[in-house]
PLY file of the C-alpha trace (Angstrom):
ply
format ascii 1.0
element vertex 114
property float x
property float y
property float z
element edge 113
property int vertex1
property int vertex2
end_header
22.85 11.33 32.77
21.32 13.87 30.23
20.78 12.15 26.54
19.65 13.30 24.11
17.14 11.87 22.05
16.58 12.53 18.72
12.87 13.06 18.35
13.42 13.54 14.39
11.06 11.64 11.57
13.04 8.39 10.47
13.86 8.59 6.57
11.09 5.77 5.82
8.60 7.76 7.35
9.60 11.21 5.60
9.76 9.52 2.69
6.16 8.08 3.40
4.66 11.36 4.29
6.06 12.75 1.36
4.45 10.18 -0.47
1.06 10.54 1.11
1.23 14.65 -0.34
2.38 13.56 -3.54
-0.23 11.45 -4.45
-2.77 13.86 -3.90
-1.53 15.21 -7.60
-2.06 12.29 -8.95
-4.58 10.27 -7.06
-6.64 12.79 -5.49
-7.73 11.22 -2.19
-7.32 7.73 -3.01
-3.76 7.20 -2.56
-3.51 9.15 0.92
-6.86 7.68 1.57
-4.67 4.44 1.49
-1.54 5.05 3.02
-3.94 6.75 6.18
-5.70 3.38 6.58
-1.94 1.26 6.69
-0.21 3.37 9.15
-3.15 5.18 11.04
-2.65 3.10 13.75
1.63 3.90 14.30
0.18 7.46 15.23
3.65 8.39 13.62
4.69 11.64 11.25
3.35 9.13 8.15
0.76 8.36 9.62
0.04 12.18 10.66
1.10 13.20 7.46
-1.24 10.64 5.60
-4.39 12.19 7.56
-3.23 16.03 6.91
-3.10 15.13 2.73
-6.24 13.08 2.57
-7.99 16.04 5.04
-7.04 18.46 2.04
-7.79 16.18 -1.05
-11.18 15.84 0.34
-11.73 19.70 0.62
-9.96 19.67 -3.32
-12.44 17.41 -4.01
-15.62 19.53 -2.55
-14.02 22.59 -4.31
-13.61 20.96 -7.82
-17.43 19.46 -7.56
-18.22 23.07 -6.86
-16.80 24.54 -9.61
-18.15 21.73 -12.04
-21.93 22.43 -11.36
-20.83 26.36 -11.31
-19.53 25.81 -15.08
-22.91 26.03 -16.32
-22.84 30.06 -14.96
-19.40 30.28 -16.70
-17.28 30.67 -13.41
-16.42 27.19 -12.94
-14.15 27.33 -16.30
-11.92 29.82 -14.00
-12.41 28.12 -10.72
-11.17 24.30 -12.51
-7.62 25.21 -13.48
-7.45 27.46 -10.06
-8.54 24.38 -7.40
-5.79 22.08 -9.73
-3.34 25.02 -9.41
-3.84 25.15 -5.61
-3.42 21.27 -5.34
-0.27 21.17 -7.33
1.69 23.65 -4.98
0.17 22.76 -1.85
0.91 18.94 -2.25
4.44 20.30 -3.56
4.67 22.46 -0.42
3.24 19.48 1.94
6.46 17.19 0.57
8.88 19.73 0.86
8.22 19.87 4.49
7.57 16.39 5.07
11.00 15.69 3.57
12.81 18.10 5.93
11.16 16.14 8.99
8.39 19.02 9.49
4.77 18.66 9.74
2.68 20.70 6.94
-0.80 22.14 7.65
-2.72 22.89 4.34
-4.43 26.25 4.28
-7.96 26.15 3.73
-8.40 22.29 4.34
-11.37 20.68 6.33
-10.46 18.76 9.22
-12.91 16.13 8.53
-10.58 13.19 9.78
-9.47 13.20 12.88
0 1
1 2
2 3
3 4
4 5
5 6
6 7
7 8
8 9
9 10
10 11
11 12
12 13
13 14
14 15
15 16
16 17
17 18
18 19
19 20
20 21
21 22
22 23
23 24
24 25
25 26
26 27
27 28
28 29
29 30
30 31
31 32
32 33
33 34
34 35
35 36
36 37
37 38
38 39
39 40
40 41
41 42
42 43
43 44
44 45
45 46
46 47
47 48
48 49
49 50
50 51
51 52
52 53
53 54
54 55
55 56
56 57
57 58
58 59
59 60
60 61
61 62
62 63
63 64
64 65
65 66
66 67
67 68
68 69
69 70
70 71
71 72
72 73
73 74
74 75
75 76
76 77
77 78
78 79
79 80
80 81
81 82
82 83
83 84
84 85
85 86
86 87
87 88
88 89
89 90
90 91
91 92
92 93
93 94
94 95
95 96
96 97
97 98
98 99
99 100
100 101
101 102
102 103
103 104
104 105
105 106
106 107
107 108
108 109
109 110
110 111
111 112
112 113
């Protein structure tokens, strides 16, 4: 018999992994930090999801530390609103494609979690 089996995200966990990138706006790392550590071990597209956001709030983090001790040679005031720019689309991009059921890979994130 040849079925087929729909290999597609459930709606709880899109709406999870959409979550997890949407946070990042307004929790930085904490609140995919969070939803990482309750479904790391389903291995699932939340739970993949959850790792890929908090991955890339960590590097926003790094980045906006950076451009706070460069502030005091005047580039940081450019770099600030640039990192918080970045976020805001990438985390915007990240639940786009987490609601359509497709994994997102941030540019320019460190894969510090594995």
């Amino acid at each position: 018999m040849n079925e087929i089996i729909d290999t597609s995200p459930s709606r709880d966990e899109r709406n999870l992994a959409m979550l997890a990138h949407l946070l990042g706006i307004f929790s930085g790392f904490v609140g995919a930090l969070i939803l990482w550590l309750v479904k790391r071990e389903d291995d699932g597209f939340a739970a993949q999801e959850a790792r890929e956001a908090l991955n890339f709030q960590i590097t926003v983090a790094i980045a906006m530390m950076a451009a706070f001790v460069l502030k005091f040679v005047l580039i940081g005031f450019l770099l600030v609103p640039l990192v918080f720019l970045a976020n805001f689309i990438f985390c915007l991009l990240g639940a786009l494609s987490a609601a359509k059921g497709k994994a997102y890979r941030y540019p320019l994130s460190i894969r510090l979690i594995s």
